[in-house]
C-alpha positions as CSV (number, residue, x, y, z in Angstrom):
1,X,-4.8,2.1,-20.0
2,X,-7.5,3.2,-17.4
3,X,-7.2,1.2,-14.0
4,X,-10.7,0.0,-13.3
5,X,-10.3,-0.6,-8.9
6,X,-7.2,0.2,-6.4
7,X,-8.1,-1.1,-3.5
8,X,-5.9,-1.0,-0.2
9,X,-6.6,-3.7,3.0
10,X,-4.9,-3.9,6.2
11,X,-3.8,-6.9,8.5
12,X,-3.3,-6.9,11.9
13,X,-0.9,-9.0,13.2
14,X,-0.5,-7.2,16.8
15,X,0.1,-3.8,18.1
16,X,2.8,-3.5,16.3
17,X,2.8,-5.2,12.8
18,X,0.2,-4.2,10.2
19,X,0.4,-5.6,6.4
20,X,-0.9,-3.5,3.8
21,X,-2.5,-5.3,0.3
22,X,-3.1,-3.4,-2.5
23,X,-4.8,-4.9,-5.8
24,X,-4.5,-3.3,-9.2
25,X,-7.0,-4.8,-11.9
26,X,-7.2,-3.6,-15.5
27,X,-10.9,-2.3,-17.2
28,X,-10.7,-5.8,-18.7
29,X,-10.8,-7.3,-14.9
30,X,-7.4,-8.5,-15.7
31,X,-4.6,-8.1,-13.3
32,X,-2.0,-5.9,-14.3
33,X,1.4,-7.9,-13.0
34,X,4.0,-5.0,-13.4
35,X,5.0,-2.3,-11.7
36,X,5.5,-1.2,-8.1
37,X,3.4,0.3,-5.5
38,X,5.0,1.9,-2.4
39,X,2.9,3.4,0.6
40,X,2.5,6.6,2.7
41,X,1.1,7.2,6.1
42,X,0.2,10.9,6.5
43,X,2.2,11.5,3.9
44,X,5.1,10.6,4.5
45,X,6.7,7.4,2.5
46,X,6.9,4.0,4.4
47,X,11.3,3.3,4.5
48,X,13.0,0.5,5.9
49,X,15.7,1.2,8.6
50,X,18.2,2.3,6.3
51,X,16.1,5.0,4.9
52,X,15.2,3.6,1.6
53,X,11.5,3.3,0.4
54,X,9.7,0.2,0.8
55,X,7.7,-0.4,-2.2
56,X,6.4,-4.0,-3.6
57,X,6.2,-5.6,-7.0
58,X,2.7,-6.8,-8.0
59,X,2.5,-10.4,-8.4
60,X,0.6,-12.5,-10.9
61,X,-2.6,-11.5,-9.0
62,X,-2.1,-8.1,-9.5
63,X,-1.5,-7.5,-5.8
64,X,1.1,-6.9,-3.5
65,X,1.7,-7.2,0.6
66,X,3.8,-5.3,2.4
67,X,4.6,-5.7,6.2
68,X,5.0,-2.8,8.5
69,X,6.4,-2.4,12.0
70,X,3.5,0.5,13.1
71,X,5.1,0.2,16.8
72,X,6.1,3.7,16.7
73,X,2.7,5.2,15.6
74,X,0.7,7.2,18.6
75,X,-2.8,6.8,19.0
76,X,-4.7,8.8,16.0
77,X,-6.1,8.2,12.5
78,X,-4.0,7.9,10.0
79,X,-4.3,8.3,5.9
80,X,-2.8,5.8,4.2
81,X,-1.9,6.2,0.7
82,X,-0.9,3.7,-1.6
83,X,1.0,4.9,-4.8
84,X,1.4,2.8,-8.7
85,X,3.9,3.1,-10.7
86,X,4.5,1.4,-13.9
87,X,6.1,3.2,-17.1
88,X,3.0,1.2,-19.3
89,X,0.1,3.4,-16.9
90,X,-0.4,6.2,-15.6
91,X,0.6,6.8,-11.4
92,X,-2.3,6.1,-9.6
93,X,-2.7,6.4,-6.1
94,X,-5.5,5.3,-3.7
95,X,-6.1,6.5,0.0
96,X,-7.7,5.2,3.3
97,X,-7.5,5.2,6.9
98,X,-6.4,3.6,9.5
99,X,-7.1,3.8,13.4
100,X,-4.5,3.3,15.6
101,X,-5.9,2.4,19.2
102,X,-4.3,1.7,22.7
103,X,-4.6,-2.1,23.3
C-alpha cells in the first residue's frame, strides 16, 4: 500500500524537552493505526537510558508522540529522521530539521 504524507512536527517544551509527532495517512486519507515509528537525530537512533530504542505505536489517528530530553544537544542543526515500520507496508522514513539555539 503506498503511504500518501509522513509528516514530522516538533514541540517545545523548554531547552531541554522537545516532542516529536509523526502522522502516517493511507492514499485513501485513512489513517493507518499499526505499526511503529522510532526516530533518529543525525543518524543516530533516539534510546532511552538503558540503551534501548524509543519508538511509538501509532494510535487510532495514525500518529504518534514521542518525548525527548534534547538537554544534551549543542547548538547546531540537526536532521531528524523518522522511520515506519509495519510488516502490512513498506519502511518509510521521513526527514527534517531541527535548530537547536542557546536560550
Amino acid at each position: 500500500m503506498i503511504i500518501q504524507s509522513f509528516n514530522i512536527v516538533f514541540s517545545s517544551y523548554d531547552e531541554t524537552m522537545t516532542s516529536f509527532l509523526s502522522n502516517i495517512v493511507t492514499v485513501s486519507d485513512t489513517p493507518i493505526t499499526t505499526g511503529k515509528i522510532f526516530f533518529k537525530i543525525n543518524g543516530k537512533t533516539l534510546k532511552d537510558a538503558n540503551g534501548k530504542v524509543i519508538y511509538a505505536k501509532l494510535d487510532s489517528n495514525g500518529e504518534v508522540s514521542v518525548d525527548y530530553n534534547i538537554g544534551n544537544l549543542k547548538v547546531n542543526t540537526y536532521t531528524v529522521k523518522a522511520v515506519f515500520n509495519d510488516p502490512g507496508y513498506d519502511k518509510i522514513e521521513s526527514d527534517t530539521t531541527m535548530t537547536v539555539v542557546k536560550s
